[in-house]
DSSP file (Angstrom, degrees, kcal/mol; ACC not computed):
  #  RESIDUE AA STRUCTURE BP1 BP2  ACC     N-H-->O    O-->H-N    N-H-->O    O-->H-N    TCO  KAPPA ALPHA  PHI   PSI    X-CA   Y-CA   Z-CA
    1    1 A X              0   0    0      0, 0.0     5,-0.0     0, 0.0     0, 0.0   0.000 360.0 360.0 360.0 135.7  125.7   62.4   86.4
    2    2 A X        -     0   0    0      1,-0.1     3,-0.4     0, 0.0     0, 0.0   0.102 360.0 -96.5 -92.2-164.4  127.7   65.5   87.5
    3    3 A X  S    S+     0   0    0      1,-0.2    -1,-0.1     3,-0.0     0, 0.0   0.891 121.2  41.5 -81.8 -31.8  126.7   67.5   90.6
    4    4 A X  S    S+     0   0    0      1,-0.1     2,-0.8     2,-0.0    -1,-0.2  -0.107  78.5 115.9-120.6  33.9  124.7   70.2   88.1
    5    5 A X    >   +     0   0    0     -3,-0.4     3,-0.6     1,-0.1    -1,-0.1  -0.764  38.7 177.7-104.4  87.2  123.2   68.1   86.0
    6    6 A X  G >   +     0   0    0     -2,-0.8     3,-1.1     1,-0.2    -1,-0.1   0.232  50.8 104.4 -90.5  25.9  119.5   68.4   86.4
    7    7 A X  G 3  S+     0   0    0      1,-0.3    -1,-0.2     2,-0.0    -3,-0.0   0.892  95.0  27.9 -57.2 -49.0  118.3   66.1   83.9
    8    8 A X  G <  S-     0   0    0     -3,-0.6    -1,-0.3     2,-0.0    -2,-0.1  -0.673  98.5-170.1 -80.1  29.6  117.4   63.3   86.4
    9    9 A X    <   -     0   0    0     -3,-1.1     2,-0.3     1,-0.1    -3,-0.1   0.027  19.9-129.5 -70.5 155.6  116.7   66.1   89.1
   10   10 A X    >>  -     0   0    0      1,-0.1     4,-3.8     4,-0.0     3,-2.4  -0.786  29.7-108.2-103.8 148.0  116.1   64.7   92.5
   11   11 A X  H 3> S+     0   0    0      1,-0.3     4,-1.4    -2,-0.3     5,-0.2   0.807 121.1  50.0 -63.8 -21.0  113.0   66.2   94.0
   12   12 A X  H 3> S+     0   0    0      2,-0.2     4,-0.6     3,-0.2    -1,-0.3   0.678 111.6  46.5 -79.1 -23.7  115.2   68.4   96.5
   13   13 A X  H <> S+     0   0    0     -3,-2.4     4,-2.9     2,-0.1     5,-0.2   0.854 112.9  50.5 -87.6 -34.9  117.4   69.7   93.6
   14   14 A X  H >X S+     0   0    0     -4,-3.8     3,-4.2     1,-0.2     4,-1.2   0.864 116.7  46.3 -56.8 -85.0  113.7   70.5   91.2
   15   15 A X  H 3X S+     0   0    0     -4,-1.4     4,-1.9     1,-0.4    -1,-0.2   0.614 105.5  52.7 -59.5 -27.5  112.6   72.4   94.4
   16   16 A X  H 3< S+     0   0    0     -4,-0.6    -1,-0.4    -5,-0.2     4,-0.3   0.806 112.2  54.1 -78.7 -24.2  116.0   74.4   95.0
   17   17 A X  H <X S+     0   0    0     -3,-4.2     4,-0.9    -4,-2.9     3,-0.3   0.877 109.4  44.6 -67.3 -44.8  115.3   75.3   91.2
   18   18 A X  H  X S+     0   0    0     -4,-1.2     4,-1.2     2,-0.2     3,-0.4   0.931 112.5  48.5 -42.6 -56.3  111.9   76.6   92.0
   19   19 A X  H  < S+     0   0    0     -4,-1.9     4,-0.4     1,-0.3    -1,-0.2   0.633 108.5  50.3 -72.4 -22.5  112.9   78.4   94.9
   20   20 A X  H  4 S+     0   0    0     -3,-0.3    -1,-0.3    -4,-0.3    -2,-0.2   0.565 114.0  55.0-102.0  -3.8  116.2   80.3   93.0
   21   21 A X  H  X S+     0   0    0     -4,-0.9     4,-1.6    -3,-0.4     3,-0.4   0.732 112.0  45.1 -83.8 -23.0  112.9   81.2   90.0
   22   22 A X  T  < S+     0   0    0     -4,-1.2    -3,-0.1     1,-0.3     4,-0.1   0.660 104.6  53.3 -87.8 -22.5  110.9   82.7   92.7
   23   23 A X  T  4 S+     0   0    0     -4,-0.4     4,-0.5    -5,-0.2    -1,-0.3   0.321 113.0  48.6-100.7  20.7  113.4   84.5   94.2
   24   24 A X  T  > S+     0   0    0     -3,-0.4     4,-0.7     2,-0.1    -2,-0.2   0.760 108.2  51.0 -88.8 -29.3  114.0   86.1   90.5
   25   25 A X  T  < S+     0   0    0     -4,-1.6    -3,-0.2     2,-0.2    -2,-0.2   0.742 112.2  45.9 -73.8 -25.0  110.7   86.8   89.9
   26   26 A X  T >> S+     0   0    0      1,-0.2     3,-1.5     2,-0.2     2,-0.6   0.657 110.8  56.0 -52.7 -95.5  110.6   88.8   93.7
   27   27 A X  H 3> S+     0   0    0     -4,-0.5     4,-0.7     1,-0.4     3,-0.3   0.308 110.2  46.5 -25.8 -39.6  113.8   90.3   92.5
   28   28 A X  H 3< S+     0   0    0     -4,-0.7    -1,-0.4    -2,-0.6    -2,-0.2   0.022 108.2  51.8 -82.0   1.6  111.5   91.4   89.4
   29   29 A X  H X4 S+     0   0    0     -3,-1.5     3,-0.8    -5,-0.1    -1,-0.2   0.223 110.6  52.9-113.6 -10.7  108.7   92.7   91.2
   30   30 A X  H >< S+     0   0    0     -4,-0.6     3,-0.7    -3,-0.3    -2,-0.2   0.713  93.6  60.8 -98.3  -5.9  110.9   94.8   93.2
   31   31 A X  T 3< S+     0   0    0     -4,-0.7    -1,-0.2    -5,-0.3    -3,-0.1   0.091 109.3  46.0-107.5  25.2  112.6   96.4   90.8
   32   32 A X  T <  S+     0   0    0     -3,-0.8    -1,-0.3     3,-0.1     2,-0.3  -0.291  98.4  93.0-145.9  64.8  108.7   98.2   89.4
   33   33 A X  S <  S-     0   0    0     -3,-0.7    70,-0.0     2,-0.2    74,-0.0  -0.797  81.6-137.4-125.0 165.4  107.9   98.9   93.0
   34   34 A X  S    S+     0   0    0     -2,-0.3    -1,-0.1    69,-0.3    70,-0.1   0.936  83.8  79.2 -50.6 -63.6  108.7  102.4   94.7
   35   35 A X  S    S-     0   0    0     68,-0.1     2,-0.3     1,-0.1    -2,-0.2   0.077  71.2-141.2 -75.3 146.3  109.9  100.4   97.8
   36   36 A X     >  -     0   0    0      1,-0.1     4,-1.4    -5,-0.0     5,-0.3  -0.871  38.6-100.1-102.8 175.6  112.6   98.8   98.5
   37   37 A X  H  > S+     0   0    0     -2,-0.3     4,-1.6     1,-0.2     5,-0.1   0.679 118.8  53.1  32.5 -87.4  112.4   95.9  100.2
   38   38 A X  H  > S+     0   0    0      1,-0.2     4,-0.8     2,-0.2    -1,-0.2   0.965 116.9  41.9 -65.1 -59.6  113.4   97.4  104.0
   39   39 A X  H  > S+     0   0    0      1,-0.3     4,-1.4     2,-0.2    -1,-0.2   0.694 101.8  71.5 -92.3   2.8  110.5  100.2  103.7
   40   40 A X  H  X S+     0   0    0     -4,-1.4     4,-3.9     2,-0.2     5,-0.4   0.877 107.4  31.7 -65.3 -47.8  108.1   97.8  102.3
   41   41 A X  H  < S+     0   0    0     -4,-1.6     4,-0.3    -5,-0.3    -2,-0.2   0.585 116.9  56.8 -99.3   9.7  107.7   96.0  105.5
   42   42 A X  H  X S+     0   0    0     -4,-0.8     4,-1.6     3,-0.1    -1,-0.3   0.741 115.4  36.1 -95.2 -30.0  108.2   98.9  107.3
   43   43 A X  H  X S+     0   0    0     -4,-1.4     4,-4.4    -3,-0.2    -2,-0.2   0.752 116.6  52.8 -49.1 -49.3  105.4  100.5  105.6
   44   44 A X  H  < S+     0   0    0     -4,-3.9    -3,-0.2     2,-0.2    -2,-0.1   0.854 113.9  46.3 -70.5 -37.4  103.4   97.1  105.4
   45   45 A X  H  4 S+     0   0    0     -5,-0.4     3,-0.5    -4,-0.3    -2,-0.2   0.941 120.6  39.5 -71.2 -68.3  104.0   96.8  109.6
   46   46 A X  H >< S+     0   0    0     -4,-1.6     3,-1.8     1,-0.3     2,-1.3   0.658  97.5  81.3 -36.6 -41.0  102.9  100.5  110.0
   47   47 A X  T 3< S+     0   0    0     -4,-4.4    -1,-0.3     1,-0.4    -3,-0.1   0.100  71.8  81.2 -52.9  14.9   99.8  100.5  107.2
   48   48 A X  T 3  S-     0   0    0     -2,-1.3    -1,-0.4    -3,-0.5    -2,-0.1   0.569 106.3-122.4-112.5   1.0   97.6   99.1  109.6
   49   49 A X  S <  S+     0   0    0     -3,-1.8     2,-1.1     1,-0.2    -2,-0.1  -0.005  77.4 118.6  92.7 -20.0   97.0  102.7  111.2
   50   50 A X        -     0   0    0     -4,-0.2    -2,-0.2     1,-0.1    -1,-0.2  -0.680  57.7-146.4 -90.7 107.1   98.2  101.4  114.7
   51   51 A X        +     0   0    0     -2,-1.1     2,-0.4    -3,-0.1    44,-0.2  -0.349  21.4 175.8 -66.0 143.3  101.3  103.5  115.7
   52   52 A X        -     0   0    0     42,-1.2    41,-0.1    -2,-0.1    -6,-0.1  -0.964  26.6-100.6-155.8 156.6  104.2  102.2  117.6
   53   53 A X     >  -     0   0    0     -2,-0.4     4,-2.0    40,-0.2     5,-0.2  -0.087  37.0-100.2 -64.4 174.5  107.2  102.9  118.8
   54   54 A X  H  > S+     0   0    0      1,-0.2     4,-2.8     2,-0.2     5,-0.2   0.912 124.0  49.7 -54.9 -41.4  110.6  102.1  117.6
   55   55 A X  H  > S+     0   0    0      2,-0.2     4,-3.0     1,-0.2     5,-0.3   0.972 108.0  57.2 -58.0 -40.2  111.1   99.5  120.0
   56   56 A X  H  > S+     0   0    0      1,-0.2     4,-2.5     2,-0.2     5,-0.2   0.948 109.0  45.5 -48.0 -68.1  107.6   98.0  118.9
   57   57 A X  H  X S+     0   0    0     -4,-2.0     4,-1.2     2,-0.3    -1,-0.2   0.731 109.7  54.5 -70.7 -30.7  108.7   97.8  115.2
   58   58 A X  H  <>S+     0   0    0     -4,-2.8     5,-3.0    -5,-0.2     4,-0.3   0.916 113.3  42.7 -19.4 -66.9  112.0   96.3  116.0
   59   59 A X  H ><5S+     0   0    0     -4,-3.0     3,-2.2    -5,-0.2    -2,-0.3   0.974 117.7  43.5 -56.0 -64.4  110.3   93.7  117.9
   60   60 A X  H 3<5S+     0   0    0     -4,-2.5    -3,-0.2     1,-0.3    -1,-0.2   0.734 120.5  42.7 -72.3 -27.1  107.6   93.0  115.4
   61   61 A X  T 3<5S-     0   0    0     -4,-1.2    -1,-0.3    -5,-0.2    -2,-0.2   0.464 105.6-125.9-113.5  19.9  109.9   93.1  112.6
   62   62 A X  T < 5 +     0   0    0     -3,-2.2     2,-0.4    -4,-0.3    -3,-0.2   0.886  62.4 137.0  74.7  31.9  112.8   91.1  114.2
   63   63 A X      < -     0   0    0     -5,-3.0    -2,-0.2    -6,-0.1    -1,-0.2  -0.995  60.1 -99.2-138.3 125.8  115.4   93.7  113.6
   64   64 A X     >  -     0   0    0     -2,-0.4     4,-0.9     1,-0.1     3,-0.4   0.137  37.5-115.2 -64.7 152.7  118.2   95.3  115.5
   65   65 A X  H  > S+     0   0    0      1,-0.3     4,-2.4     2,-0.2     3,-0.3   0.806 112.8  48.8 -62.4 -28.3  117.4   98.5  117.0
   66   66 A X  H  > S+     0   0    0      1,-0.2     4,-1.9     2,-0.2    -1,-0.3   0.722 105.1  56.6 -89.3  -8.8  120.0  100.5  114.7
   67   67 A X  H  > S+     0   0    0     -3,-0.4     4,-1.4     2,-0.1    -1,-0.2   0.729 109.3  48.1 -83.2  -4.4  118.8   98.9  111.5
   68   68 A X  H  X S+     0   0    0     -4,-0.9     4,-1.9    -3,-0.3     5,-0.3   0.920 109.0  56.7 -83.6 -33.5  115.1  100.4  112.5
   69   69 A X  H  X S+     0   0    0     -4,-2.4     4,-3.4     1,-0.2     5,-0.3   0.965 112.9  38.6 -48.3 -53.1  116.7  103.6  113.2
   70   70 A X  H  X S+     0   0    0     -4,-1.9     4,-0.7     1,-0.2    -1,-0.2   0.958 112.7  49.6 -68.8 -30.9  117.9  103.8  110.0
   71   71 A X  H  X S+     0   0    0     -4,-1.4     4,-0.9    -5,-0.2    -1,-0.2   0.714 115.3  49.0 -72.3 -21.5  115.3  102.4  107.9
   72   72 A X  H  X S+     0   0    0     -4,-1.9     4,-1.6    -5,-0.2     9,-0.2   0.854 107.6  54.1 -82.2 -28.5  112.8  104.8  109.7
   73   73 A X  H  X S+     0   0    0     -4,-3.4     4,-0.6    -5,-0.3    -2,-0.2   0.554 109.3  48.8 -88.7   0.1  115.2  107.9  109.2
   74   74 A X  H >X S+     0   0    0     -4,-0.7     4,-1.4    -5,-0.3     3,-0.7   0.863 114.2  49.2 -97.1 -56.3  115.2  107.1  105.3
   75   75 A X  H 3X>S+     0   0    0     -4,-0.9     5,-2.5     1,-0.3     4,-2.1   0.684 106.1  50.5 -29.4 -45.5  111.3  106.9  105.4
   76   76 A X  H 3<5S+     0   0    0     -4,-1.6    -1,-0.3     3,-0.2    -2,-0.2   0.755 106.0  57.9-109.5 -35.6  110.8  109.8  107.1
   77   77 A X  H <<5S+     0   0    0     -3,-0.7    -2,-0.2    -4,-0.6    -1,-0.2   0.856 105.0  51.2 -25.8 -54.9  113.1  111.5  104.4
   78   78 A X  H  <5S-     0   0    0     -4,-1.4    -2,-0.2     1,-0.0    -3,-0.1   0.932 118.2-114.3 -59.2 -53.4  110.6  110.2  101.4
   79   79 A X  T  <5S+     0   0    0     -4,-2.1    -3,-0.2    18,-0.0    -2,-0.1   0.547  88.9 121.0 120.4  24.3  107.7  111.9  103.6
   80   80 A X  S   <S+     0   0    0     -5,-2.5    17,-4.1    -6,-0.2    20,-0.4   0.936  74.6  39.8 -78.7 -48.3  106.4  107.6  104.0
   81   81 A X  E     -A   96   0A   0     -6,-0.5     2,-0.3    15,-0.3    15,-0.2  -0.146  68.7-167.7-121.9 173.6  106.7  108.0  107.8
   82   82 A X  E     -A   95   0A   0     13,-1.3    13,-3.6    -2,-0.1     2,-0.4  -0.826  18.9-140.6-178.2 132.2  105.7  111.1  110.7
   83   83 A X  E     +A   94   0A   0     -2,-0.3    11,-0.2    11,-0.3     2,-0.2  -0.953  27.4 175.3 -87.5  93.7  106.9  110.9  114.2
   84   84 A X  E     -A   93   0A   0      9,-2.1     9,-2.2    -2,-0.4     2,-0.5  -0.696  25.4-145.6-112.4 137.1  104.5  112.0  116.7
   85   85 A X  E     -A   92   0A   0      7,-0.2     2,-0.5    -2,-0.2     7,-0.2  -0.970  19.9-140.3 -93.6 150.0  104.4  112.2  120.3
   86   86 A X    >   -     0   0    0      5,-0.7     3,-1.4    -2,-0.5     5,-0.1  -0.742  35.2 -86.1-108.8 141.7  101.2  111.6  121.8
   87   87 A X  T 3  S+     0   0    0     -2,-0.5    -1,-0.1     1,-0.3     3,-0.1   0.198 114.7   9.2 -45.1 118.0  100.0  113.8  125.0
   88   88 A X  T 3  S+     0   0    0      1,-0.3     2,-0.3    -3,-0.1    -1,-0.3   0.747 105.0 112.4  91.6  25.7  101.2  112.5  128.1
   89   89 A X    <   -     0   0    0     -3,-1.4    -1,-0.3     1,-0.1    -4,-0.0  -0.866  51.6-157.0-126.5 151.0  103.8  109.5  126.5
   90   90 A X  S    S+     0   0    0     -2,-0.3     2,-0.3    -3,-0.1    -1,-0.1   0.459  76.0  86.9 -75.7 -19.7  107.2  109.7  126.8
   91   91 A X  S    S-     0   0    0     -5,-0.1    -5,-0.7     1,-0.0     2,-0.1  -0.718  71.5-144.6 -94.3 127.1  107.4  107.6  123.8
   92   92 A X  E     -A   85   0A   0     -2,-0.3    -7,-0.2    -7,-0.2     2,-0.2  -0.398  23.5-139.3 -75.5-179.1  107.3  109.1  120.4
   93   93 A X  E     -A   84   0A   0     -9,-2.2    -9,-2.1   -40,-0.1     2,-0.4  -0.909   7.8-131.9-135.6 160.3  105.4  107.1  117.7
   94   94 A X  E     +A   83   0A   0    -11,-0.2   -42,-1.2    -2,-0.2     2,-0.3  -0.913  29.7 174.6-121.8 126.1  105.9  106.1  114.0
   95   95 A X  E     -A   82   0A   0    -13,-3.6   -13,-1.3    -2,-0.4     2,-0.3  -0.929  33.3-120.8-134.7 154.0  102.5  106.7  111.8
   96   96 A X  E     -A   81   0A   0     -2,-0.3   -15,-0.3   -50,-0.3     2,-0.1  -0.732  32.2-128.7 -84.6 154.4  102.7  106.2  108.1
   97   97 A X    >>  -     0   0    0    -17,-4.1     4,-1.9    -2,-0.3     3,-1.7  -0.468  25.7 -97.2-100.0-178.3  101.7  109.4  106.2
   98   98 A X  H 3> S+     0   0    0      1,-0.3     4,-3.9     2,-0.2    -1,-0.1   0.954 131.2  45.0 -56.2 -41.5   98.9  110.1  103.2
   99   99 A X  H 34 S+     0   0    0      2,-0.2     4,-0.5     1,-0.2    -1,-0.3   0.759 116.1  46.8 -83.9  -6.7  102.3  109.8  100.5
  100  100 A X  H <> S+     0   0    0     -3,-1.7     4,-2.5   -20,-0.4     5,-0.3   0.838 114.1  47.6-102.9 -69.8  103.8  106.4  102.5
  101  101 A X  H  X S+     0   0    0     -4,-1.9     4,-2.3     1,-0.3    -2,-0.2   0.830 113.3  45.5 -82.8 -43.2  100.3  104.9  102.5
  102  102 A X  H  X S+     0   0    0     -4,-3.9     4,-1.6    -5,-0.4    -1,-0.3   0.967 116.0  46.9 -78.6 -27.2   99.8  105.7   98.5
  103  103 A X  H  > S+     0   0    0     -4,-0.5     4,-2.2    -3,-0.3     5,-0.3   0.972 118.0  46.5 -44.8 -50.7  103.7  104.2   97.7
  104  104 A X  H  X S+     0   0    0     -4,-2.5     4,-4.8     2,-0.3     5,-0.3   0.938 112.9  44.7 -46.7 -69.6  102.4  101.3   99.9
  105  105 A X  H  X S+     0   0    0     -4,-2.3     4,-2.8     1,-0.3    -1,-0.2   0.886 119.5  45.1 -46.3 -67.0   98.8  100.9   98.1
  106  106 A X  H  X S+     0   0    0     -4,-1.6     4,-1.4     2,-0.2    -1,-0.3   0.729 113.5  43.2 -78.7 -32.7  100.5  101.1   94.5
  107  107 A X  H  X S+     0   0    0     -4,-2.2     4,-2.7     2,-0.2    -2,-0.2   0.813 115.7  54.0 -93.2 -31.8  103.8   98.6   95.0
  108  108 A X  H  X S+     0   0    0     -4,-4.8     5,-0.6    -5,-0.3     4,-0.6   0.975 104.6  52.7 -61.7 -60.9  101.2   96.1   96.8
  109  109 A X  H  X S+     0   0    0     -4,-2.8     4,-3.7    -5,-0.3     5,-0.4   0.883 111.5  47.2 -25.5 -64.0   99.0   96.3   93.7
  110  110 A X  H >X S+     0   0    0     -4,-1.4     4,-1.5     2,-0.2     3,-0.7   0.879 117.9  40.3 -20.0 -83.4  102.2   95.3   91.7
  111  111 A X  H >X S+     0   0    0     -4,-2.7     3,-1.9     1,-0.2     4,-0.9   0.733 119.1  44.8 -47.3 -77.0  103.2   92.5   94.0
  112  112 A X  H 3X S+     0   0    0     -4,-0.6     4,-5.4     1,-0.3     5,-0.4   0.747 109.5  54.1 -15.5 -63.4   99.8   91.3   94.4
  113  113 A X  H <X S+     0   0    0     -4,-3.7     4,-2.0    -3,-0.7    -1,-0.3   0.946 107.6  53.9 -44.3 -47.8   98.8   91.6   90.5
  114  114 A X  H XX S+     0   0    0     -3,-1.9     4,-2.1    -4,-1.5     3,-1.3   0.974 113.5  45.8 -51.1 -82.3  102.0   89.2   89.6
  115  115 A X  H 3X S+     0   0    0     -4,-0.9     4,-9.9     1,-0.3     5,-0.5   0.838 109.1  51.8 -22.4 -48.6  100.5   86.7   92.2
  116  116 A X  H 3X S+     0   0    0     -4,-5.4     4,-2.6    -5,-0.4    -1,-0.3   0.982 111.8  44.4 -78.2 -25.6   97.2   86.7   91.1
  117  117 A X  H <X S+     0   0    0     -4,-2.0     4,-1.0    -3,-1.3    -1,-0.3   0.979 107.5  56.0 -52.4 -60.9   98.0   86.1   87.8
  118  118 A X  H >< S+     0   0    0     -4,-2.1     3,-1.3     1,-0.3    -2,-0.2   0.955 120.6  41.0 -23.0 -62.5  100.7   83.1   88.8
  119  119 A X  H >< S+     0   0    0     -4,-9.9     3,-2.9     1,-0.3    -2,-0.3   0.905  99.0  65.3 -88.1 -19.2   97.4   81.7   90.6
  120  120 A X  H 3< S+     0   0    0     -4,-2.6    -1,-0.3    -5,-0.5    -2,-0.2   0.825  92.9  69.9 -57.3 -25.9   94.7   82.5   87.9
  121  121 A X  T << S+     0   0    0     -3,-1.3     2,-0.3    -4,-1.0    -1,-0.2   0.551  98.9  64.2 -77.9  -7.3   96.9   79.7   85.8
  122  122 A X  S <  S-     0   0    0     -3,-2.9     2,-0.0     1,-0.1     0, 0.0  -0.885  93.5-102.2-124.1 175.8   95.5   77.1   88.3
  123  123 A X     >  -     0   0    0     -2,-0.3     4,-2.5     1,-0.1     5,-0.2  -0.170  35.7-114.2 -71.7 162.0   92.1   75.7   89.2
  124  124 A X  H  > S+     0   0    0      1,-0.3     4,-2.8     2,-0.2     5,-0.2   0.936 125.2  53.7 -78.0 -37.8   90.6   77.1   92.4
  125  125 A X  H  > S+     0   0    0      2,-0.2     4,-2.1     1,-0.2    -1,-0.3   0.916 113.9  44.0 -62.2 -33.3   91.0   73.3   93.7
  126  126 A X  H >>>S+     0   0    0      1,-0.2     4,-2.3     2,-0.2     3,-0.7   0.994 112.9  57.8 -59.4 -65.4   95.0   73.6   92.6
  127  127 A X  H 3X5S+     0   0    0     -4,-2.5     4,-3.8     1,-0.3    -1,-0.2   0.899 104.2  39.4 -16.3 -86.4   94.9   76.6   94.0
  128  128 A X  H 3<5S+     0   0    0     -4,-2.8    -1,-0.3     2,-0.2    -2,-0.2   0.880 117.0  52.8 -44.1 -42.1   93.9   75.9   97.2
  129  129 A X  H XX5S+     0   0    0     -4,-2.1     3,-4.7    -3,-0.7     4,-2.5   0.995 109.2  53.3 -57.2 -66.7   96.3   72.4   97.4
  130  130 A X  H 3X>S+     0   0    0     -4,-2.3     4,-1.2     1,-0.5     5,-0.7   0.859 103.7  53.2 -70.3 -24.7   99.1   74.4   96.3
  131  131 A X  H 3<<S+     0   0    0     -4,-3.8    -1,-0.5    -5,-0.5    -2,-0.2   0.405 111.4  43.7 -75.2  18.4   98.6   76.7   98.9
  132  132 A X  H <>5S+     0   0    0     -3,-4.7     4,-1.4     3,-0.1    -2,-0.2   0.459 111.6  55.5-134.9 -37.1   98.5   73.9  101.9
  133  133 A X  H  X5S+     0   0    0     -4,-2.5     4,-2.0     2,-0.2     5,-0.2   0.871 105.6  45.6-104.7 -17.3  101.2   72.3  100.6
  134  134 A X  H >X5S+     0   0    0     -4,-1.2     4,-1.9    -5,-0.4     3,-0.5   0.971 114.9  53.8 -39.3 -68.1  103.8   75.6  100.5
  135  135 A X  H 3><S+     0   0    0     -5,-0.7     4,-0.6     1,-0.2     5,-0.3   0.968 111.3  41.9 -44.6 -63.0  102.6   76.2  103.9
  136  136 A X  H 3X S+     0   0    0     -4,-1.4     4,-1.6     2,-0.2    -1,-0.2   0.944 116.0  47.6 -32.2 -55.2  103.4   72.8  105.0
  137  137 A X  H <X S+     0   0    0     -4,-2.0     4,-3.9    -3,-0.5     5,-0.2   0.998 114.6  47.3 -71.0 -61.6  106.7   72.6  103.2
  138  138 A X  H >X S+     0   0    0     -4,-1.9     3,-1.5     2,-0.3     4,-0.7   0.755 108.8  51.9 -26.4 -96.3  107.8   76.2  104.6
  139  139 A X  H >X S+     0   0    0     -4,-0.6     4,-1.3     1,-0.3     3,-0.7   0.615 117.0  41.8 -15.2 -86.3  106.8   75.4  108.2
  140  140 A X  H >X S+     0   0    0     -4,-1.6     4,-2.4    -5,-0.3     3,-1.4   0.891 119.3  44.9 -26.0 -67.8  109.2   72.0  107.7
  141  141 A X  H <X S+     0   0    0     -4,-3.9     4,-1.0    -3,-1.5    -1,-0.2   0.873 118.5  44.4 -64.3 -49.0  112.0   74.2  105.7
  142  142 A X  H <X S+     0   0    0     -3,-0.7     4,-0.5    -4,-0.7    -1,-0.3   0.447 112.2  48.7 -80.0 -38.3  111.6   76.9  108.4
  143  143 A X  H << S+     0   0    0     -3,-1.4    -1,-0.2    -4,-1.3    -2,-0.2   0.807 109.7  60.1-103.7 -73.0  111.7   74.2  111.2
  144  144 A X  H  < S+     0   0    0     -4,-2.4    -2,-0.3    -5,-0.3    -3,-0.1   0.956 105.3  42.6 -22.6 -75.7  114.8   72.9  109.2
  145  145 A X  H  <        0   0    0     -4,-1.0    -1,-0.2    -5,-0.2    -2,-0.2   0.681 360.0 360.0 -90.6  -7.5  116.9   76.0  109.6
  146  146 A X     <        0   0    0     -4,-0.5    -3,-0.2    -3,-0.1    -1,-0.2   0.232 360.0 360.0 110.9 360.0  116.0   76.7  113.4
């Protein structure tokens, strides 16, 4: 059996096939969203109404301080993002605006629509399994790559 010969797949080679179908079908949810990617989850951190500074969303989103800069100064281009200071801070703050919060609302629908359909194809008990045992596996794969 050659190296790419999935015929006989070993359960680690089926699951590295799963995992390169999921990340086509993202790739396919992203490309009928507004967002990309970078202002989704800049959107998605912000969307909860609680403003923060740049360092805050750096930290929360694990991301070097010039990639927030930039990803904030493209936002705030679209009209998704508003920079505010608030009276008496030294610190500006990052609020999403009315036109960030409907891009947001409508490309989560998308993503969200895909999903529930994907799970509407199992039983609420499948459901629920296959959700404990992703989590499981993640945590372990996650665990895996340090």
């Amino acid at each position: 059996m050659g190296a790419r010969d999935t015929t006989v797949a070993s359960p680690a080679m089926r699951m590295a096939a799963l995992l390169s179908r999921a990340e086509r079908a993202r790739r396919l949810v992203e490309h009928r969203q507004t967002l990309g990617t970078a202002y989704l989850r800049l959107l998605w951190l912000l969307g909860d109404g609680q403003p923060r500074t740049m360092r805050e969303v750096a930290e929360q989103l694990g991301l070097e301080q010039s990639t927030v800069n930039r990803q904030v100064a493209g936002a705030r281009r679209h009209g998704y993002l508003r920079r505010t200071r608030p009276q008496g801070s030294a610190a500006a703050v990052l609020e999403v605006t009315e036109a960030g919060l409907e891009v947001l609302d409508r490309d989560v629908t998308t993503a969200m629509g895909a999903i529930g359909t994907g799970l509407g194809a199992l039983t609420p008990e499948e459901e629920r399994e296959l959700l404990a045992l992703l989590g499981r596996f993640f945590d372990s794969y996650e665990q895996e790559l340090g």
